[in-house]
C-alpha positions as CSV (number, residue, x, y, z in Angstrom):
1,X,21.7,-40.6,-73.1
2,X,20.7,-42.0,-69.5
3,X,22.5,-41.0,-66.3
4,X,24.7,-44.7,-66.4
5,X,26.7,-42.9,-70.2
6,X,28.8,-40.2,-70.6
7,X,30.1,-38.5,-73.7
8,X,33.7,-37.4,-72.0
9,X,35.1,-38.9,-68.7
10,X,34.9,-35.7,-66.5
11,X,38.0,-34.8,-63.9
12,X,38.0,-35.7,-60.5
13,X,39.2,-32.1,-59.1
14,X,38.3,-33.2,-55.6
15,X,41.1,-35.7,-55.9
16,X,43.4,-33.2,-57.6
17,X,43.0,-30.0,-56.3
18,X,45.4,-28.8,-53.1
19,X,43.1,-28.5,-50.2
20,X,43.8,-24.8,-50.3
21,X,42.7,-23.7,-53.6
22,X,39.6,-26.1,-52.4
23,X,38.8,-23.7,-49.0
24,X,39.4,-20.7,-51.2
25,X,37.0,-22.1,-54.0
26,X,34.4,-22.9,-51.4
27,X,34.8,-19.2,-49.5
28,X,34.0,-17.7,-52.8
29,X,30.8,-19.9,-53.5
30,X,29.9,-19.7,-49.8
31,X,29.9,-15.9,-50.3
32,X,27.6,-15.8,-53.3
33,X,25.2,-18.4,-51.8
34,X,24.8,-16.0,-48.6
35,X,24.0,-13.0,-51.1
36,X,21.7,-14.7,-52.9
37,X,19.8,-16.4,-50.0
38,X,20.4,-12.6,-48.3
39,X,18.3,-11.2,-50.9
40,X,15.1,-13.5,-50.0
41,X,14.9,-11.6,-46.7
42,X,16.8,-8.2,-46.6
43,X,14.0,-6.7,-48.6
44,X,11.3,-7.4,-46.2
45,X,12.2,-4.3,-43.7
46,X,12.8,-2.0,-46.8
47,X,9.1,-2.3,-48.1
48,X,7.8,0.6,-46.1
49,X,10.4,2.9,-47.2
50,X,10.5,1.8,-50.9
51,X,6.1,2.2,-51.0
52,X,6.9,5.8,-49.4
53,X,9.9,6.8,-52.6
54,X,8.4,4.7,-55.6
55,X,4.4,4.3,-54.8
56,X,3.0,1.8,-56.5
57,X,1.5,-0.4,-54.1
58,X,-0.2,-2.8,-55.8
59,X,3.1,-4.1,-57.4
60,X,5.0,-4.6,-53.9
61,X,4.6,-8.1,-53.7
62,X,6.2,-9.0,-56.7
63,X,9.3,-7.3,-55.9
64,X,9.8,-10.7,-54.0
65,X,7.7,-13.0,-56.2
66,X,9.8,-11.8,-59.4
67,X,12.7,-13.1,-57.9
68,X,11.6,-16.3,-56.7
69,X,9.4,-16.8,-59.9
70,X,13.3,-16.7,-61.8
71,X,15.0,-18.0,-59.8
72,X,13.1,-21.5,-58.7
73,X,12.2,-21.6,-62.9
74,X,15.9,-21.5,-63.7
75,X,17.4,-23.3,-61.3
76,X,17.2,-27.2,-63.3
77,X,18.5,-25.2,-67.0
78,X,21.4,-23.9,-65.7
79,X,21.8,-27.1,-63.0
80,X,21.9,-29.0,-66.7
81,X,23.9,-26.2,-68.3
82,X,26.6,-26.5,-65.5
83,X,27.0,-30.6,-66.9
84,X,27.3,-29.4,-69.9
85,X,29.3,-26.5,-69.8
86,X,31.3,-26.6,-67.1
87,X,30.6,-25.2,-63.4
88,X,32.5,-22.0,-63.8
89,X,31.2,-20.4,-66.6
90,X,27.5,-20.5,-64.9
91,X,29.1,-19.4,-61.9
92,X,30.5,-16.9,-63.7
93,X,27.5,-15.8,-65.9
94,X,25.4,-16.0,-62.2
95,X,27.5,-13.7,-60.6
96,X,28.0,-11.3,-63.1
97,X,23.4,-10.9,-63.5
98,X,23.2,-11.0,-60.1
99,X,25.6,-7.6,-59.6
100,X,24.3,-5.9,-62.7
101,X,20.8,-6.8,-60.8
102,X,21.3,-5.5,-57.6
103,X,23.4,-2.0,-59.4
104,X,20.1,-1.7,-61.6
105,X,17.8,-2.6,-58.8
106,X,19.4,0.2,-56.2
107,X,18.8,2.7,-59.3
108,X,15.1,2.1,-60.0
109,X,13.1,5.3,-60.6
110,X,9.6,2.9,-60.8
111,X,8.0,0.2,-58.8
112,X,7.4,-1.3,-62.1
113,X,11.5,-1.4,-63.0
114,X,12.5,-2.6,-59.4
115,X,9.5,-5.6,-60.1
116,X,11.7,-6.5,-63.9
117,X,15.4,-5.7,-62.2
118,X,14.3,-8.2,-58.9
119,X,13.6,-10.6,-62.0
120,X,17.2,-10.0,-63.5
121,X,18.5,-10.6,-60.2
122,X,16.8,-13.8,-59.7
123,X,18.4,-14.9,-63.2
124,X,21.6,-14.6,-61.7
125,X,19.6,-16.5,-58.0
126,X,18.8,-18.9,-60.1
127,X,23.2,-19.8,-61.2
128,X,24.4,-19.0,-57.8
129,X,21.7,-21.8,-56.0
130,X,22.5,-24.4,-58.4
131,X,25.9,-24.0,-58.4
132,X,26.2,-23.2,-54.8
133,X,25.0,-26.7,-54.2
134,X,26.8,-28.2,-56.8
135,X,30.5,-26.9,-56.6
136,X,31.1,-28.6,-53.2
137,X,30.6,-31.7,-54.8
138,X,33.0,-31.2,-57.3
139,X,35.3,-30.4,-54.7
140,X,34.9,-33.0,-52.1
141,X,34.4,-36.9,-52.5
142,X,31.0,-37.6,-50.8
143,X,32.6,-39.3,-47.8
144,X,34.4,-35.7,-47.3
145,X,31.2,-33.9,-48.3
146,X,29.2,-34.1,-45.0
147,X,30.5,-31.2,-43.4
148,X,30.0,-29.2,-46.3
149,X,26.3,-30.0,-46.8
150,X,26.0,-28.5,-42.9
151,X,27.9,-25.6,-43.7
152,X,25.9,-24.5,-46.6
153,X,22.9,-25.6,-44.4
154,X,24.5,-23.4,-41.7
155,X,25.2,-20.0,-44.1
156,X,21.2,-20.2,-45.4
157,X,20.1,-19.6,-41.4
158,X,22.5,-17.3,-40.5
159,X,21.6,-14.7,-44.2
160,X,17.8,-15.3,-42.5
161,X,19.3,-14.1,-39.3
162,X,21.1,-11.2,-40.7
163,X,18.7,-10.0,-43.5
164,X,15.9,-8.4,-41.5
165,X,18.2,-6.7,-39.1
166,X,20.7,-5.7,-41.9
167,X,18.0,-4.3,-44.3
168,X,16.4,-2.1,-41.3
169,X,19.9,-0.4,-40.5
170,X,20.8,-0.1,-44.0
171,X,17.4,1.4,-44.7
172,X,17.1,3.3,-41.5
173,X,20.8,5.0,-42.1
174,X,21.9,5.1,-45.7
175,X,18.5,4.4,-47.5
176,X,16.6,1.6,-49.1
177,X,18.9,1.4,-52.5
178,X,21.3,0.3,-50.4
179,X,20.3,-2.8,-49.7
180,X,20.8,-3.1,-53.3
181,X,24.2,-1.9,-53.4
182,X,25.7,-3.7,-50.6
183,X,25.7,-6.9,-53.2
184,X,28.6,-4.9,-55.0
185,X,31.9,-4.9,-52.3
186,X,30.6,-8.4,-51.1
187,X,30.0,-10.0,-54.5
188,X,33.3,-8.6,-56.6
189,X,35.4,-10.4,-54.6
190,X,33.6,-13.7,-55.5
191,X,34.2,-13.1,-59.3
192,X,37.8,-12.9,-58.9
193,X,38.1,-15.8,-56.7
194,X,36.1,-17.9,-59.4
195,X,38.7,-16.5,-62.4
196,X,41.6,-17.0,-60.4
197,X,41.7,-20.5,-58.6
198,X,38.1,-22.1,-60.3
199,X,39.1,-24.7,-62.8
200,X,35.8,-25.3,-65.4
201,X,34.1,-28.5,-63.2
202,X,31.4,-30.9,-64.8
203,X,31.3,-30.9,-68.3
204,X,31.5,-34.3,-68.8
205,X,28.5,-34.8,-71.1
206,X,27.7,-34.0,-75.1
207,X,27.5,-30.3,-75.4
208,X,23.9,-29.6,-76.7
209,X,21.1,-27.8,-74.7
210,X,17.7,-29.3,-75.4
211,X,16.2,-25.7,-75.8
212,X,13.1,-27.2,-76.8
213,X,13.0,-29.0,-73.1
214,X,14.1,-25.5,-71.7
215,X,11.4,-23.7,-73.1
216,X,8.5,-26.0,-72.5
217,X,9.8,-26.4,-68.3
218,X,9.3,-22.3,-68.3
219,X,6.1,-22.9,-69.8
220,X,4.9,-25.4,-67.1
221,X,6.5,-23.8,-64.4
222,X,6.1,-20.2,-65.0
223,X,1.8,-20.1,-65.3
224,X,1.7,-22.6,-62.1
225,X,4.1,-20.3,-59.4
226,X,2.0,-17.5,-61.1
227,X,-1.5,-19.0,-60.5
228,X,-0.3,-20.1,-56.9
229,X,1.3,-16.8,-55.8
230,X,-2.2,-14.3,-57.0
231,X,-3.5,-13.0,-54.2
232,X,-6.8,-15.3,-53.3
233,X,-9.0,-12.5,-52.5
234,X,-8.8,-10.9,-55.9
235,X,-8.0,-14.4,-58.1
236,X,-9.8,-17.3,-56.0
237,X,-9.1,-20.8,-57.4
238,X,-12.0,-21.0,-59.9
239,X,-11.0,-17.3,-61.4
240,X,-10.5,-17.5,-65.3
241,X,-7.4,-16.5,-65.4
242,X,-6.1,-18.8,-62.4
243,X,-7.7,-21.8,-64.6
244,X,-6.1,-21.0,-67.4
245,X,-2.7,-20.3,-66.0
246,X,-2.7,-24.2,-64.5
247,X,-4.4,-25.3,-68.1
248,X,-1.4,-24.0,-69.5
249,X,0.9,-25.4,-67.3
250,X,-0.7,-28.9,-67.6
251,X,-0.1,-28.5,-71.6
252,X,3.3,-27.6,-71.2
253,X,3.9,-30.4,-68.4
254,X,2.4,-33.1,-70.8
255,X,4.6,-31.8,-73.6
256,X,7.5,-31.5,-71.3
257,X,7.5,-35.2,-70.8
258,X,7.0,-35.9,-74.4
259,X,10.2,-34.0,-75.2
260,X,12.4,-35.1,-72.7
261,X,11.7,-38.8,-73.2
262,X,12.6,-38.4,-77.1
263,X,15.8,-35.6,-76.0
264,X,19.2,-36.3,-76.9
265,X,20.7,-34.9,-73.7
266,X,17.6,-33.7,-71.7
267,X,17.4,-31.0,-69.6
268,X,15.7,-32.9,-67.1
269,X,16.5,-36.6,-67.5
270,X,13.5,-38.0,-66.1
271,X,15.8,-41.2,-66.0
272,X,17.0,-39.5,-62.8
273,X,13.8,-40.4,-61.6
274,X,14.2,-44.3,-61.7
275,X,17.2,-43.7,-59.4
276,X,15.1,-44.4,-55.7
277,X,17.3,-42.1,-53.7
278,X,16.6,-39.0,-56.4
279,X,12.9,-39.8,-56.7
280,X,12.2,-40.0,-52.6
281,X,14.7,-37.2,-51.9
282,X,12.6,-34.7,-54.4
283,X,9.5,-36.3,-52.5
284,X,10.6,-35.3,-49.3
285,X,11.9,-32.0,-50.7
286,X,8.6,-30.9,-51.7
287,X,7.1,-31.7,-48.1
288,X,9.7,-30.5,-45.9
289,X,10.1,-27.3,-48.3
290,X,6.3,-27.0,-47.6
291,X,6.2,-27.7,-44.4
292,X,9.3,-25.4,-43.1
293,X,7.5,-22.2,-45.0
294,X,4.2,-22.8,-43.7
295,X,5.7,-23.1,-39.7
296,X,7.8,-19.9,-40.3
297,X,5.2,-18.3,-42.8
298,X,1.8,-18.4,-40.3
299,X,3.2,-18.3,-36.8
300,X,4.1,-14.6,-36.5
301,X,0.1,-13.9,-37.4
302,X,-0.9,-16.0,-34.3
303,X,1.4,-14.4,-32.4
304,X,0.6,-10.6,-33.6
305,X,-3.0,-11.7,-33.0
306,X,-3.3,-13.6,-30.3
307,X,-0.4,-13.0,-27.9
308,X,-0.3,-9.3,-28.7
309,X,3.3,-9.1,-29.7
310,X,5.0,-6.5,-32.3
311,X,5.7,-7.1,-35.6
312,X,9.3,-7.5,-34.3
313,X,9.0,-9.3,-31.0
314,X,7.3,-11.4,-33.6
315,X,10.4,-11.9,-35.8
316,X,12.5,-12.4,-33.4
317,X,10.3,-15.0,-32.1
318,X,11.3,-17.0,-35.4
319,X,15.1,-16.6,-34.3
320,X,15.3,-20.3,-32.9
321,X,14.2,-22.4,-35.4
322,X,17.1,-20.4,-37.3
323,X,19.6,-20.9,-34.6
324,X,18.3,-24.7,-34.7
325,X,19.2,-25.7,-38.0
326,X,22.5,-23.7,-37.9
327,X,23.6,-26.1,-35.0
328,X,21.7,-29.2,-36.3
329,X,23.3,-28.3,-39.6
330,X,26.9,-28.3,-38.5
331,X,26.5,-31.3,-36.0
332,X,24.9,-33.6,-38.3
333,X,27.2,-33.0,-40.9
334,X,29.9,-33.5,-38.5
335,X,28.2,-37.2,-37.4
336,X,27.6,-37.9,-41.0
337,X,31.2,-37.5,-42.2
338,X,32.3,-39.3,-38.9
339,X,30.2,-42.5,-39.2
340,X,29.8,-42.3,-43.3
341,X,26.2,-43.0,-42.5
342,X,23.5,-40.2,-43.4
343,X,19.9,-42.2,-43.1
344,X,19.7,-42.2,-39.4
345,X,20.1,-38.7,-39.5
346,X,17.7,-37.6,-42.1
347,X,14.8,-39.7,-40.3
348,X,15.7,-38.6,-36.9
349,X,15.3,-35.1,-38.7
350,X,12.2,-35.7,-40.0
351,X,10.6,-36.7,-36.8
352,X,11.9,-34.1,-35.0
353,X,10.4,-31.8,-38.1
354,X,7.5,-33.5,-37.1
355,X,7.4,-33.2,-33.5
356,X,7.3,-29.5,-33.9
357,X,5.2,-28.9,-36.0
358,X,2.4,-30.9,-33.8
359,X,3.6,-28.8,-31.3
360,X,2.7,-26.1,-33.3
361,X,-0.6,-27.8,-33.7
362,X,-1.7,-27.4,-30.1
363,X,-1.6,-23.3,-30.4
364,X,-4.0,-22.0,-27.6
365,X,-4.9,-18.7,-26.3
366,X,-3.0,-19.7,-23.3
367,X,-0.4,-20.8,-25.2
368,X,3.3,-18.6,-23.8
369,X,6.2,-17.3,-25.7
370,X,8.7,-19.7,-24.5
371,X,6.7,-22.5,-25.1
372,X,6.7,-21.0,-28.9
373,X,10.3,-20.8,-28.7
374,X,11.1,-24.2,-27.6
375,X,9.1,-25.4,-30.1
376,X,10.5,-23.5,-33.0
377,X,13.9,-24.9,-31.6
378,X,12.9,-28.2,-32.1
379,X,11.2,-27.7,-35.3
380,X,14.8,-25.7,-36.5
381,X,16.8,-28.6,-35.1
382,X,14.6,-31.1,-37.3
383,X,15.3,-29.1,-40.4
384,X,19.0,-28.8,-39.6
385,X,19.3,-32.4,-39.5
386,X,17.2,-33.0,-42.7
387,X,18.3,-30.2,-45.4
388,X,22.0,-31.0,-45.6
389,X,21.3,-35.0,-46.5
390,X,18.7,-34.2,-48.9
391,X,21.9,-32.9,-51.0
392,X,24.4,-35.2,-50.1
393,X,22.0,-38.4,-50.7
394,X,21.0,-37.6,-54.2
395,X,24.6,-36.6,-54.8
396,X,26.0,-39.8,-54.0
397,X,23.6,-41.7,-55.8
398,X,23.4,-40.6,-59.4
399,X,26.5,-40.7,-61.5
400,X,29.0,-37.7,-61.0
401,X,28.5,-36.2,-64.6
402,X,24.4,-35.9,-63.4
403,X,25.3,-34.1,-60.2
404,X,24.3,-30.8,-61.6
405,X,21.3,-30.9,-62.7
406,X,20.1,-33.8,-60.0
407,X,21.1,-31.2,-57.5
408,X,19.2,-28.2,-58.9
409,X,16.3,-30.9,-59.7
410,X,15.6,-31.5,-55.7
411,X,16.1,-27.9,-55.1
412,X,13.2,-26.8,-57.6
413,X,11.1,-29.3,-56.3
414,X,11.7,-27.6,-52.8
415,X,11.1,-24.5,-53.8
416,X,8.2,-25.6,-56.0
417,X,6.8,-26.8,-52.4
418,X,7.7,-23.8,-50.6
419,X,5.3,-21.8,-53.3
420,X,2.8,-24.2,-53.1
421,X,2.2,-24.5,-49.4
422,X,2.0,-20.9,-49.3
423,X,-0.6,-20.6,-51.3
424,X,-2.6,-23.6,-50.3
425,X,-2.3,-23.4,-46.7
426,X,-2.6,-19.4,-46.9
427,X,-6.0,-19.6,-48.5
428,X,-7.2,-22.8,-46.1
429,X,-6.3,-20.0,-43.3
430,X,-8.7,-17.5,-45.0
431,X,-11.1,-19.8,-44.9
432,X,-11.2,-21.3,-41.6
433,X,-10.8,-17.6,-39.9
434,X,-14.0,-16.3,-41.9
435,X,-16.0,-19.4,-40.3
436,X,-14.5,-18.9,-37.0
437,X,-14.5,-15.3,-36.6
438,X,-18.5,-15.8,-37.8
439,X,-19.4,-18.5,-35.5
440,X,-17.6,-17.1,-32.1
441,X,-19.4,-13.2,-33.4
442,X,-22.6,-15.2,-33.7
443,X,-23.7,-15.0,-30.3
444,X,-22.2,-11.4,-29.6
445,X,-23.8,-9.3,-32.6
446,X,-27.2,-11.2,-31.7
447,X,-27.5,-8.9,-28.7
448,X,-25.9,-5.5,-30.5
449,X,-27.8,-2.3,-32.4
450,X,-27.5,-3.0,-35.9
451,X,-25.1,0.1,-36.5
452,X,-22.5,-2.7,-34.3
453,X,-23.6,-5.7,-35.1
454,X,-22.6,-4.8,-39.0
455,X,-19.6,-3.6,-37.8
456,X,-18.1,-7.0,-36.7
457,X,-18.0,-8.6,-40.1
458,X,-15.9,-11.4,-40.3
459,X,-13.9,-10.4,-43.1
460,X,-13.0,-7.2,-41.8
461,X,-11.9,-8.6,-38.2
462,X,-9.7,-10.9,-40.4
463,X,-8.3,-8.9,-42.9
464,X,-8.0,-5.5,-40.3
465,X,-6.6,-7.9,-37.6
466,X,-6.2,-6.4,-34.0
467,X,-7.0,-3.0,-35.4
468,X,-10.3,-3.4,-35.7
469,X,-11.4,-4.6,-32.0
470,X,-9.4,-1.4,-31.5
471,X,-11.6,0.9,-33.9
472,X,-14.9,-1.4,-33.2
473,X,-14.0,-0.2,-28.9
474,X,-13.5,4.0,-30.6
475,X,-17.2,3.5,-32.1
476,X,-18.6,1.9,-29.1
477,X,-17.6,4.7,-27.1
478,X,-18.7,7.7,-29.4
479,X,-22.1,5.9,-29.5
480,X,-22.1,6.6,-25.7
481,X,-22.4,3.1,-24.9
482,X,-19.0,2.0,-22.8
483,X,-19.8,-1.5,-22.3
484,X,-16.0,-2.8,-21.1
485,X,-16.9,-6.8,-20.5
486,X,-18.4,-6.6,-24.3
487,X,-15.4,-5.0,-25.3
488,X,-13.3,-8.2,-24.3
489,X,-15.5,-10.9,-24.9
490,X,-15.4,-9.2,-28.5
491,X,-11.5,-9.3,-28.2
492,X,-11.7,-12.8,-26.5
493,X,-13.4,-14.4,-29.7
494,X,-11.4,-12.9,-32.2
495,X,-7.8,-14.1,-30.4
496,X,-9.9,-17.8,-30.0
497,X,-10.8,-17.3,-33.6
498,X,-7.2,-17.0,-34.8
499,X,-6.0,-19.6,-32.4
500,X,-8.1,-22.4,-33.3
501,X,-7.8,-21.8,-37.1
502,X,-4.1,-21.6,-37.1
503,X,-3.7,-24.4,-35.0
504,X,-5.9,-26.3,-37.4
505,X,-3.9,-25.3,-40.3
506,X,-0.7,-26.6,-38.6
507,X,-2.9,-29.9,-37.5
508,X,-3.4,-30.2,-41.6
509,X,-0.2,-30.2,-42.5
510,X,1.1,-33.2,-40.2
511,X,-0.1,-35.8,-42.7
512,X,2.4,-34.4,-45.0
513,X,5.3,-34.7,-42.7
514,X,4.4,-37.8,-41.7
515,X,4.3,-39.3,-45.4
516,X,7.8,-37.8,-45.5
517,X,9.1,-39.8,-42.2
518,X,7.8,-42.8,-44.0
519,X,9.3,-42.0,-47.3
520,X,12.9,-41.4,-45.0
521,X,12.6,-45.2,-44.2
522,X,12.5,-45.5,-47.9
523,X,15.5,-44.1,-48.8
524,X,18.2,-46.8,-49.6
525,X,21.3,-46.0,-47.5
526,X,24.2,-46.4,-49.7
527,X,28.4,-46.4,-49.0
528,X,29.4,-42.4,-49.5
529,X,31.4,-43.1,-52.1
530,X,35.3,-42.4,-51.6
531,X,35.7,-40.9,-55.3
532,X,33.5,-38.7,-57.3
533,X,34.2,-41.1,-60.5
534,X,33.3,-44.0,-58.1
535,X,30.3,-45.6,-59.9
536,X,29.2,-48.9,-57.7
537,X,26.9,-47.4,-55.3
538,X,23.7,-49.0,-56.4
């Protein structure tokens, strides 16, 4: 079956619903998108205190990985189950993993059961994404669905504002398991919500689940997030088991496709893909997903390193891009549902995306904190403007009984892009530190004993960061040779070292944002469509 058939003629609730049970409807999915999207960043100010109870160390990063690695995986299965199925009972079924998660993740005795109970939790991350941006649109006509897009836009920056600060005090007051817990009193509510006033949405299509396209997207998906989130120093690209985590995923791809094109009801119609608005929209997905982690991801380094900041002065240093897209988010959608146009919006997003990111691009040693914060502003506005038509276009576009899994498509390939940037860009950065840090040293170690000339090793001034100058100055001066213009010509290189190669990592990634702004052109702006069963857009 293509996306131009259907097996039942679905409902159009956004036409028959009171407007309401449709604000009490969208409260409830609001709710569970902000837990879910709360959970990507409340952890980050536990980690200390959960290291100090559960040990372990060497498993901390996958308490976040785990529940990314679920959730982005999922996110098309139960974006095709929802068609299937019905909206609700996903909803339902996400809700329900997602508190048992966060119950079993506050009671974890071992780093290794918080790791599994994060991934239970992202099974349930997985429901509440897909059908947190797919519920509005069985609510709302696409003409009415502007402001909607902004305000689910608006609730992702405002869980990144909260989360750090919310998991310190929680941490700080009550303890880390808390920020488990907290899930529970918020997330309740949302269940009853959905079984009171949520009819079943979607379900408009034959009920059958190609399991055999499930299994083989895990297969694909699950070795190449793996491969790209190892740590590079221990698994560089050309380790065995990185090779054969992407040979596995290139099987599975290949047989993926195979599958799909022979499916009865596919979990991934890659028919979708011959509809131009789906295919650019993922496109620009995967670059913008990219691009926004790698801004937000790689600045608070420069400015630990080279501006001398603290780890929060850092942080908060990231609080405009966030206040950005939670305006840009709300006015655009406002605009878009105004003037029923969305195109002029999602390019003049995409430059400003642009714009700061070259901004970023120009990082000096001299560069100041408000000039960081400006540009982070601009960069935020950009994304603001962008995110919310990404949704709305592809929504429009492909026939209503599609919208779930079209929606959770684009949002896998974003997240897909997010991973990947991460992992690409982080070990570029690697890369072009060690040859800085070596070449600036060059000239300094040439002149020093060989007891402090070995000391300044590249590697270890990039992975130990400001501390070393610090403990490289301690050894200078128990060697009884206080040499303070040595001292900061050491510190000088290092911060140059760190400036230039993170400004060169931004410079890379402006290619990519600029095949987006070209792609934007691409998109074919079509009439919002003034019913959800409305089928003459293209």
């Amino acid at each position: 079956m293509t996306p131009g058939t259907t097996a039942n003629q679905p409902i159009d609730y956004a036409a028959t619903l009171s407007a309401g049970a449709k604000r009490l409807i969208l409260a409830a999915v609001l709710i569970a998108l902000f837990l879910t999207s709360l959970d990507q960043t409340i952890v980050a100010a536990a980690l200390p205190a959960i290291v100090a109870d559960l040990g372990n160390l060497d498993l901390l990063a996958w308490t976040s990985t785990s529940y990314l690695l679920v959730s982005a995986t999922t996110l098309p299965i139960f974006g095709k189950l929802s068609d299937l199925h019905g909206r609700k009972a996903v909803l339902l079924f996400g809700t329900g993993i997602f508190l048992v998660g966060s119950m079993l993740c506050g009671l974890a005795p071992t780093m290794l059961l918080l790791v599994i109970f994060r991934g239970v939790q992202g099974l349930g991350s997985g429901a509440l994404l897909a059908m947190a941006m797919t519920v509005p649109a069985d609510l709302y006509a696409p003409a009415e669905r502007a402001r909607v897009q902004g305000l689910i836009a608006a609730v992702f920056a405002l869980s990144s504002i909260v989360g750090p600060f919310l998991g310190g005090a929680l941490t700080d007051t009550v303890g880390w398991h808390w920020i488990f817990y907290i899930n529970l009193p918020l997330g309740l509510p949302v269940l009853f919500f959905i079984v009171v006033y949520m009819p079943a949405f979607g379900g408009g299509l034959q009920r059958r689940l190609d399991l055999l396209g499930a299994g083989l997207l895990i297969l694909t998906v699950v070795p190449t997030l793996v491969a790209f989130s190892l740590d590079r120093e221990r698994y560089p690209w050309d380790e065995p088991l990185v090779l054969g985590l992407l040979a596995m995923a290139a099987i599975g791809l290949v047989m993926f496709v195979l599958a799909e094109q022979r499916a009865g009801e596919p979990i991934l119609p890659l028919s979708l893909f011959a509809v131009p608005t789906f295919s650019l929209m993922c496109a620009i997905s995967v670059l913008t997903g990219g691009g926004f982690i790698t801004a937000v991801l790689f600045l608070p380094i420069f400015l630990v390193n080279v501006l001398d900041t603290t780890a929060t002065e850092a942080g908060l240093a990231l609080m405009p891009v966030t206040l950005g897209l939670l305006i840009a988010s709300v006015i655009s959608g406002d605009l878009v549902q105004r003037t029923g146009r969305y195109k002029g919006a999602l390019i003049l997003g995409l430059v400003l995306f642009w714009v700061g990111f070259w901004c970023l691009s120009t990082l000096t040693v001299r560069t100041t904190l408000s000039q960081i914060w400006l540009w982070m502003a601009i960069l935020g506005l950009g994304a603001g403007a962008v995110f919310p038509q990404l949704n709305l276009a592809i929504q429009n576009a492909v026939r209503f009984e599609y919208v779930g899994v079209a929606t959770s498509g684009r949002l896998f390939f974003s997240q897909l892009g997010q991973t990947a940037a991460s992992a690409v860009f982080g070990a570029l950065l690697t890369a072009l530190l060690t040859g800085a840090l070596g070449s600036s040293l060059a000239p300094i170690t040439a002149r020093l004993p060989t007891q402090l000339a070995g000391y300044l090793d590249p590697q270890k001034l990039r992975d130990g960061g400001s501390r070393a100058t610090t403990e490289f100055a301690a050894l200078e001066a128990q060697m009884s040779r206080p040499d303070a213009s040595l001292g900061r010509e050491i510190r000088n290189a290092f911060k140059q070292s760190f400036a230039t190669s993170i400004a060169s990592l931004y410079g890379y990634g402006l290619p990519f944002l600029g095949l987006a702004i070209v792609l934007g052109f691409a998109v074919p702006e079509l009439p919002l469509k003034r019913s959800n069963l409305q089928t003459d857009v293209e």
